[in-house]
Residue frames as a rotation matrix with the C-alpha (Angstrom) as fourth column:
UNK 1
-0.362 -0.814 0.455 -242.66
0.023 0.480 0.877 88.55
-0.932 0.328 -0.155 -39.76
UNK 2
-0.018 0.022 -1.000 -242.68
-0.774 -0.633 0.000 88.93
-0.633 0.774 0.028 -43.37
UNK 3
0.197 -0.482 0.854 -242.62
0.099 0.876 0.472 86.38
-0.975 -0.009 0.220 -45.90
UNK 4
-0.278 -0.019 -0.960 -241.26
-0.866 -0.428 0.259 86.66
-0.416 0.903 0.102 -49.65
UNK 5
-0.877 0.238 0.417 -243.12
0.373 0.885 0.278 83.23
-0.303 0.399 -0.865 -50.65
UNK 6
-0.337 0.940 0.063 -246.68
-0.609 -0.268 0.747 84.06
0.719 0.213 0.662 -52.99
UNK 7
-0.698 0.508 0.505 -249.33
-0.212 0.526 -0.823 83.18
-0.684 -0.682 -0.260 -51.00
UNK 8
0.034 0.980 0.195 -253.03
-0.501 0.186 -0.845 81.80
-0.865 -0.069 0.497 -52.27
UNK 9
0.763 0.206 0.613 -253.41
0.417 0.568 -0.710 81.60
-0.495 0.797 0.347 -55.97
UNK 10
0.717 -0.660 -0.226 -250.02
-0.693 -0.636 -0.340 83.43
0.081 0.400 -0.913 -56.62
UNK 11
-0.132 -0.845 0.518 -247.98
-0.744 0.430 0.512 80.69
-0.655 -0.317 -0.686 -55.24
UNK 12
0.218 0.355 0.909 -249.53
0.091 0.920 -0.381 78.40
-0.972 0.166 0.168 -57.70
UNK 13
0.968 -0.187 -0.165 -248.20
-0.225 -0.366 -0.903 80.69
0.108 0.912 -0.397 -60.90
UNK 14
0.303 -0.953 0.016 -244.49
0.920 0.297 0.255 79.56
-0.248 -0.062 0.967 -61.85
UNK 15
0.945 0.000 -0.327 -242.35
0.023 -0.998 0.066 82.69
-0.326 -0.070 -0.943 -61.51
UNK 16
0.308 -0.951 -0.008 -239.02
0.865 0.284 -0.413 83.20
0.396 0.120 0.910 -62.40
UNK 17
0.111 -0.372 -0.922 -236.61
0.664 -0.663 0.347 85.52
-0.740 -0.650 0.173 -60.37
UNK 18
-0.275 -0.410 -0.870 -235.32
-0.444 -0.748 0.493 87.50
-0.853 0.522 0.024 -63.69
UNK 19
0.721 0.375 0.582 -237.26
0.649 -0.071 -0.758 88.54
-0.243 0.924 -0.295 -66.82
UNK 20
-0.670 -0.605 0.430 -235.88
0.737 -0.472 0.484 90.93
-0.090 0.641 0.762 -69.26
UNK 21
-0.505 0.660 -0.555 -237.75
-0.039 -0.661 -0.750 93.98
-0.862 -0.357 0.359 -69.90
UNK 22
-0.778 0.409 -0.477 -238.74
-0.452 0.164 0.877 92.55
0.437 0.898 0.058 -73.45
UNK 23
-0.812 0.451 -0.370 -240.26
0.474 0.880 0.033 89.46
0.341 -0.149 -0.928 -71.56
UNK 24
-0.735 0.403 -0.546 -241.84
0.403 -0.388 -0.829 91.65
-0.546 -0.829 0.122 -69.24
UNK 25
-0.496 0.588 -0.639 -243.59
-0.427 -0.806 -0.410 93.67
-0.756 0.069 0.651 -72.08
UNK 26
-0.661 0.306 -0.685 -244.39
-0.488 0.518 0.703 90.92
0.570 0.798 -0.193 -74.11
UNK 27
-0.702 0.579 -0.413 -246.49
0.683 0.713 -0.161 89.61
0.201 -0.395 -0.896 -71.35
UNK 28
0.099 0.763 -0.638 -248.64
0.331 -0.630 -0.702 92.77
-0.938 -0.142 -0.315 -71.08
UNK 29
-0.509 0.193 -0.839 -248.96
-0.546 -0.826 0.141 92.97
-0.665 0.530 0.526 -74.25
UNK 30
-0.986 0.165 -0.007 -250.24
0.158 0.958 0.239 89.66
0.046 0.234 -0.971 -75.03
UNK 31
-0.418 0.867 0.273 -253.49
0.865 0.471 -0.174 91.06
-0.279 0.163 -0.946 -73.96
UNK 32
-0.502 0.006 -0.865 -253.56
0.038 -0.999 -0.029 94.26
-0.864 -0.047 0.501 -75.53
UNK 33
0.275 0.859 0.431 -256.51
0.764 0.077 -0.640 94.87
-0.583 0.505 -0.636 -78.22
UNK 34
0.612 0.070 0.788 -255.95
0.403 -0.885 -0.234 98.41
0.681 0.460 -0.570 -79.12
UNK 35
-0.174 -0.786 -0.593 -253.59
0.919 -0.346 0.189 101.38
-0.354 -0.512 0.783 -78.27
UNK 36
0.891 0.423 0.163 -253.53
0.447 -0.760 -0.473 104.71
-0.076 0.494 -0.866 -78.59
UNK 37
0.335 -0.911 0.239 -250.42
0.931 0.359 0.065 106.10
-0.145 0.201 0.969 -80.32
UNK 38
0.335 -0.009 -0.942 -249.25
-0.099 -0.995 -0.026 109.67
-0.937 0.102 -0.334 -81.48
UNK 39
0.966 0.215 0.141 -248.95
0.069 0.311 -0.948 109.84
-0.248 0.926 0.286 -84.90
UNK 40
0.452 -0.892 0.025 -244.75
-0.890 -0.452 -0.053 111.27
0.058 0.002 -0.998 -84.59
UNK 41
-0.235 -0.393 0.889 -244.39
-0.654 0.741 0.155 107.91
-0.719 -0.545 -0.431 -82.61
UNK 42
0.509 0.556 0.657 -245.59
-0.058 0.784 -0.618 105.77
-0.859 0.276 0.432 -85.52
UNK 43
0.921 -0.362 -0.143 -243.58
-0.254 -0.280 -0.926 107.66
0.295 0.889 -0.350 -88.29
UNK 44
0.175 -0.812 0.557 -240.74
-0.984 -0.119 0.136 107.18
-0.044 -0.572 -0.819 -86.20
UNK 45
0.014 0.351 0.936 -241.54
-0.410 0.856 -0.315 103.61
-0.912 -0.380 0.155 -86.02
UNK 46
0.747 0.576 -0.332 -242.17
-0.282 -0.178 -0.943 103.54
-0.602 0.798 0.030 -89.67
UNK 47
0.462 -0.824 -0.327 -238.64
-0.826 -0.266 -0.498 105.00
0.324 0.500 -0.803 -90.73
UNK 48
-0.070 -0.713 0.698 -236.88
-0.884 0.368 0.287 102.47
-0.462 -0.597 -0.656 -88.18
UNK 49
0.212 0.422 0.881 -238.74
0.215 0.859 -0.464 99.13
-0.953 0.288 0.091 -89.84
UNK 50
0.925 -0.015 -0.381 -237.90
-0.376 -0.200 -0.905 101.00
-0.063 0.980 -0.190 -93.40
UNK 51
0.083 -0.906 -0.416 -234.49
-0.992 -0.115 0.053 100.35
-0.095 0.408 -0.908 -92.94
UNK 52
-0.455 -0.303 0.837 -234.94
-0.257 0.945 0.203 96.59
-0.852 -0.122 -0.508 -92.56
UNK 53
0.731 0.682 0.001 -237.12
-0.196 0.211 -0.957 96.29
-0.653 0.700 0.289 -96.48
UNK 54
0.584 -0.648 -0.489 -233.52
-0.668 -0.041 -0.743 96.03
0.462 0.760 -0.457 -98.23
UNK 55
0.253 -0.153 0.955 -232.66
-0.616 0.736 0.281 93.29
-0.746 -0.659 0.092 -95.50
UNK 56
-0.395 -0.423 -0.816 -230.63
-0.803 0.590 0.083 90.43
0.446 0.688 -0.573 -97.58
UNK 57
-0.893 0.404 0.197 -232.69
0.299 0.861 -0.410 87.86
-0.336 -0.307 -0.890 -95.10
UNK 58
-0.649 0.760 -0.033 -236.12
-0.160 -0.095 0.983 87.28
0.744 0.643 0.183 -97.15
UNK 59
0.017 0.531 -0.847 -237.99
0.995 0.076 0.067 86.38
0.100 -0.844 -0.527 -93.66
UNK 60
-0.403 -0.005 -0.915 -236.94
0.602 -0.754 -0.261 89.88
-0.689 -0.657 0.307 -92.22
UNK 61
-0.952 0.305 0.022 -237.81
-0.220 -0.733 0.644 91.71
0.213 0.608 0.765 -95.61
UNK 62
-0.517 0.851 0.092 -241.17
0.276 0.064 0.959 90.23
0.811 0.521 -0.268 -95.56
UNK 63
0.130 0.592 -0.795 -241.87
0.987 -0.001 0.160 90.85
0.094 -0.806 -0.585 -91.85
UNK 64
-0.623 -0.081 -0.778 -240.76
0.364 -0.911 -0.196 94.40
-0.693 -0.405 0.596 -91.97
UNK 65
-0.827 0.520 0.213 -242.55
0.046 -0.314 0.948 94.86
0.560 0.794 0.236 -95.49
UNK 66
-0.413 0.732 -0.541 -245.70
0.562 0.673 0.481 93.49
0.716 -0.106 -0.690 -93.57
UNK 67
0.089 0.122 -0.988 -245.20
0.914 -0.404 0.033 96.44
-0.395 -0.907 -0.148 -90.12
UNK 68
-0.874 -0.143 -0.464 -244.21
-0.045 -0.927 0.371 98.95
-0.484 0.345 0.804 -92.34
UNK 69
-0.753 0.635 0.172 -247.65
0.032 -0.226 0.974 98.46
0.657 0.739 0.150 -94.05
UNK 70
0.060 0.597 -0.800 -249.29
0.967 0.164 0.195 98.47
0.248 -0.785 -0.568 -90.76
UNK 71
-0.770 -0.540 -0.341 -247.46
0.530 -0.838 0.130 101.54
-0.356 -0.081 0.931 -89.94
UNK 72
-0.917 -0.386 -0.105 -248.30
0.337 -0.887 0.315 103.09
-0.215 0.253 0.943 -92.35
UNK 73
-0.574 0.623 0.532 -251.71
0.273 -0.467 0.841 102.69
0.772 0.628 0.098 -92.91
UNK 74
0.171 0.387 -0.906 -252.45
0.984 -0.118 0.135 103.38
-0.055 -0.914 -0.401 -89.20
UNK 75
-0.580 -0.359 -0.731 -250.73
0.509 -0.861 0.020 106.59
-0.636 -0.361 0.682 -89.70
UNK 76
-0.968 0.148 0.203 -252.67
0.032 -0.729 0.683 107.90
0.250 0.668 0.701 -92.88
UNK 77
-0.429 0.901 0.054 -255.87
-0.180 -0.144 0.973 106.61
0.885 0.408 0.224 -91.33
UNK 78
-0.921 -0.088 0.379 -256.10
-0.349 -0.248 -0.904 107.20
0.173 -0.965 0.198 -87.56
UNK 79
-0.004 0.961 -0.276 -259.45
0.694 0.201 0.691 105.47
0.720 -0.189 -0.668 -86.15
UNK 80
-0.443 0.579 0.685 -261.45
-0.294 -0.815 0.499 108.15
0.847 0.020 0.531 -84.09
């Protein structure tokens, strides 16, 4: 017989039946340190977050200003 209850120290984590796949990747990414990216995938990234710097909300300008300077200096200087 099966059972679909966690057992040990799983049954003691609160689960919910349905995440989103944001939730989902915001929780594995909570402990993520470092990544390794392609440099296409970042410019890409880059362009998408440009379009939000002319944003009429002053929150979103400053938070895309803020990734798009991540961006970009990840892309001109790649760590090794």
């Amino acid at each position: 017989m099966t059972t679909t209850q966690p057992r040990g120290l799983r049954s003691l984590i609160p689960t919910r039946t349905q995440t989103t796949p944001g939730e989902q990747a915001a929780s594995q990414l909570l402990h993520l340190r470092s990544a390794t990216v392609p440099v296409p995938v970042l410019t890409a990234a880059a362009a998408l977050i440009a379009a939000h710097l002319v944003d009429p909300d002053p929150a979103t300008r400053e938070a895309a200003a803020e990734v798009h300077g991540h961006l970009l200096a990840a892309i001109e200087f790649p760590v090794k």
